[in-house]
C-alpha positions, -999 to +999 in steps of 0.1 A: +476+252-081+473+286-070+503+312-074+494+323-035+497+289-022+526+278-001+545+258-028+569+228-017+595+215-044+605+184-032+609+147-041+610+118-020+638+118+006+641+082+009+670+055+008+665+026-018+688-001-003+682+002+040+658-028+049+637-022+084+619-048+103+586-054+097+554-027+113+528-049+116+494-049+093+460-031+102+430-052+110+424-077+086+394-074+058+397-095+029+395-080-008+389-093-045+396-064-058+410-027-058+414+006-073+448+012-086+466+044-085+492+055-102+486+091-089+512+116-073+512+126-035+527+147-015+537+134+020+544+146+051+557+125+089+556+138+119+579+122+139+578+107+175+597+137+193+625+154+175+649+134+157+688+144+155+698+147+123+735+160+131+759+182+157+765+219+161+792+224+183+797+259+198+824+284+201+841+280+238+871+286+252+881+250+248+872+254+212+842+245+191+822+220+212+789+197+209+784+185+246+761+161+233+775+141+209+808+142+235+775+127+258+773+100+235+742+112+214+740+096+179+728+107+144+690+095+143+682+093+184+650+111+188+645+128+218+611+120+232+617+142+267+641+167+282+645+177+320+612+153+326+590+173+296+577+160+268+592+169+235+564+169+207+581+188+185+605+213+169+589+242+191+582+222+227+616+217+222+631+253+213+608+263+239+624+241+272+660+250+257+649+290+263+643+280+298+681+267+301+702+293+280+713+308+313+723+276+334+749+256+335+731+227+349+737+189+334+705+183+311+689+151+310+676+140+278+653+109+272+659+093+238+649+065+218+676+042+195+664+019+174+642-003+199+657+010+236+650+042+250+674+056+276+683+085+293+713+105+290+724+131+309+746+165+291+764+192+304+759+216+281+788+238+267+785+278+270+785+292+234+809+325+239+788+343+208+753+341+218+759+340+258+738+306+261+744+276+272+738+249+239+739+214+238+750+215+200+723+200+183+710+199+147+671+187+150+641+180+131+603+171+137+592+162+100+598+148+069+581+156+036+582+144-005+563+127-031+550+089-039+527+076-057+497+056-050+491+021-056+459+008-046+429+023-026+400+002-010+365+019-014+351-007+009+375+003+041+392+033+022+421+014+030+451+028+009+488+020+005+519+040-016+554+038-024+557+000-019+590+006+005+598+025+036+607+059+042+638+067+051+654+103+068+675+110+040+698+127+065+703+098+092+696+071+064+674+053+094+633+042+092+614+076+099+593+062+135+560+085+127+538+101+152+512+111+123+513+120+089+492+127+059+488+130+020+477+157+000+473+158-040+508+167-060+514+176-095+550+165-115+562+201-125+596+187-145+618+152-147+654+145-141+663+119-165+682+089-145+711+074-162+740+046-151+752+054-116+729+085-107+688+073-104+669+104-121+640+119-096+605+132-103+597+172-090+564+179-078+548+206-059+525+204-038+510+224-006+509+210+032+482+236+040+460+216+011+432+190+028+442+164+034+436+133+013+445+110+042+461+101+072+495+077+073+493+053+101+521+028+086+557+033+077+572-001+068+595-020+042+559-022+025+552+009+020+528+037+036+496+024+046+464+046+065+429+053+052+416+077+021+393+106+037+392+120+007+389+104-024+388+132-054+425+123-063+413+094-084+391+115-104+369+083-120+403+069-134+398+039-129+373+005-114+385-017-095+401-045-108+411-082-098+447-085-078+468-111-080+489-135-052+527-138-062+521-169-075+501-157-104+529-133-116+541-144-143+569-130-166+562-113-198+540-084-208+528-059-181+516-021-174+524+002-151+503+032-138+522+069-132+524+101-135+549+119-159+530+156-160+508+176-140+484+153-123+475+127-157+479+091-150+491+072-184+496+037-186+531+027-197+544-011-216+571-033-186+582-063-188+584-089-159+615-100-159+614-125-129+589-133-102+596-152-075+565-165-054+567-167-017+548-178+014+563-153+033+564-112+023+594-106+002+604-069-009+617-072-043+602-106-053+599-090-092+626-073-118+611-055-141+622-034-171+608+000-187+600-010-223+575+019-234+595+042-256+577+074-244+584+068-209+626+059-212+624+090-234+608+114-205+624+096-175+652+071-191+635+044-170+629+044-132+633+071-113+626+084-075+588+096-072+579+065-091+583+043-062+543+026-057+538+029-088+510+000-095+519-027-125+491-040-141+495-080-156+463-097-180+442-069-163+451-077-124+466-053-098+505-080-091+523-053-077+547-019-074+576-002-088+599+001-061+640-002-062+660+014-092+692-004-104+717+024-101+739+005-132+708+001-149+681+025-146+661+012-168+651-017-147+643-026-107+632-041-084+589-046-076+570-060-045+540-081-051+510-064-044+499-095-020+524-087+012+512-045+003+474-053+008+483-077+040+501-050+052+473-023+051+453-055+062+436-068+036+437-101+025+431-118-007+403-139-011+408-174-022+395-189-048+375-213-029+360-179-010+352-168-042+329-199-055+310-204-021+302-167-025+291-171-064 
């Protein structure tokens, strides 16, 4: 990338262990096959409003004071309106706050928790060092790291990444996105994971870049949208057959990631368990890192690998997606069946398959 770019150096702020309910697929299309990825991204939410992501209280002569987390304001509400306006983002609502620095009057904030949105009404404290009134808030409108692709869909440009949620690494709650995007990363250097502290991948990558694609899902599945761009996979790859969990077998497998720069290199897994299910299942595979090369550059899973696709007798089964902290070596994988339903694609059976031959 070029030196006069606005470089980010970030990875993934997720949580590994935090299960969320499920989003709901896209439209459904059925598939035979996909691309897989194996490719870096950068990513960027937007979330719904602003999101609190912790308290400031101010100087006053009762002492230091945040008037809204004495209002009953948690860690993770995001505050969709204030006084009646709607809150966008980080500036709408710096911007409404201006309005109020000289009055004393009870603020009224509309905020979402969870599933129930509420108001709640602050009287906000009167910071003796700037002369304003505050409600003692630490805020944030957006979230960004790195994944890494797993499949992509030239038929709908349907893609999906990660194979597991985002999380606010702050809050340690589901990010609920407004809009979002990818854009093309490169790994720039490796922290080797070892027992007790999961390594991480570093990648830069620029937000003002074009954008690859938009994120319209956030689930336990993964991130999910369509590819408007598809240079990032560069010819590396045809499609190839995927596999339901039910023809996962254990043994042999490959997965698909990125170590350096922008290269994809395949490396040896091994299945350890696969547990077939009728309904989506998170972690229905353990795996283990077997290549030599890759322990020796990452010492086995680490964060920024999360979507990447494993390859089994030349189908698409699944994603990297958990790390065992005592183990980092091995994890946990989703089958690539409940991904693909979730960006709404469905396999076709094998019945589908004969009529159409």
């Amino acid at each position: 990338m070029k030196s006069s770019r606005h470089i980010i150096h970030l990875i993934l702020l997720v949580s590994f262990l935090i299960p969320f309910s499920h989003v709901g697929p896209l439209s459904a299309e059925t598939v035979s096959e996909v691309i897989p990825g194996g490719q870096s991204v950068g990513v960027k939410l937007h979330t719904t409003g602003v999101i609190v992501v912790g308290f400031s209280p101010v100087q006053t002569n009762d002492g230091k004071v945040s008037s809204a987390e004495q209002a009953g304001v948690k860690t993770g509400d995001i505050i969709l309106q204030l006084n009646g306006s709607k809150i966008d983002n980080m500036n709408s609502f710096v911007q409404e706050m201006k309005k109020l620095e000289g009055s004393k009057e009870p603020v009224e904030l509309l905020l979402k928790r969870e599933e129930h949105i509420f108001p709640l009404t602050i009287n906000p404290a009167f910071d003796e060092k700037d002369e304003a009134y505050r409600l003692g808030l630490f805020i944030r409108d957006a979230t960004a790291g790195i994944g890494t692709l797993t499949f992509y869909d030239p038929d709908s440009k349907k893609y999906g990444a990660l194979g597991h949620i985002i999380m606010d690494h702050q809050t340690k709650k589901p990010i609920d996105i407004y809009n979002g995007k990818i854009v093309p990363s490169d790994i720039t250097s490796i922290n080797k994971g070892k027992n007790g502290t999961p390594g991480e991948k570093k990648a830069r990558f620029s937000m003002d870049e074009e954008s690859l694609g938009t994120i319209q899902i956030n689930s336990d599945y993964g991130i999910f949208g369509k590819l408007n761009n598809a240079s990032i996979l560069k010819g590396h790859q045809d499609p190839i057959p995927v596999a339901k969990s039910n023809e996962v077998k254990e043994g042999k497998a490959k997965i698909l990631t990125v170590v350096e720069d922008d290269e994809v290199k395949s490396f040896d897994i091994e299945i350890i368990s696969s547990v077939p299910s009728k309904n989506p299942e998170t972690k229905g595979m353990v795996i283990k890192i077997t290549d030599p090369d890759l322990l020796n550059k990452t010492g086995g899973i680490v964060q920024g690998m999360s979507g990447s696709p494993i390859i089994q007798d030349g189908k698409l089964v699944g994603a990297v997606t958990h790390v065992f902290l005592n183990d980092p070596t091995s994890g946990y994988g989703v089958h690539v069946e409940w991904m693909l339903n979730e960006a709404g694609l469905q396999i076709e059976s094998e019945k589908t398959l004969k009529d159409a031959s």
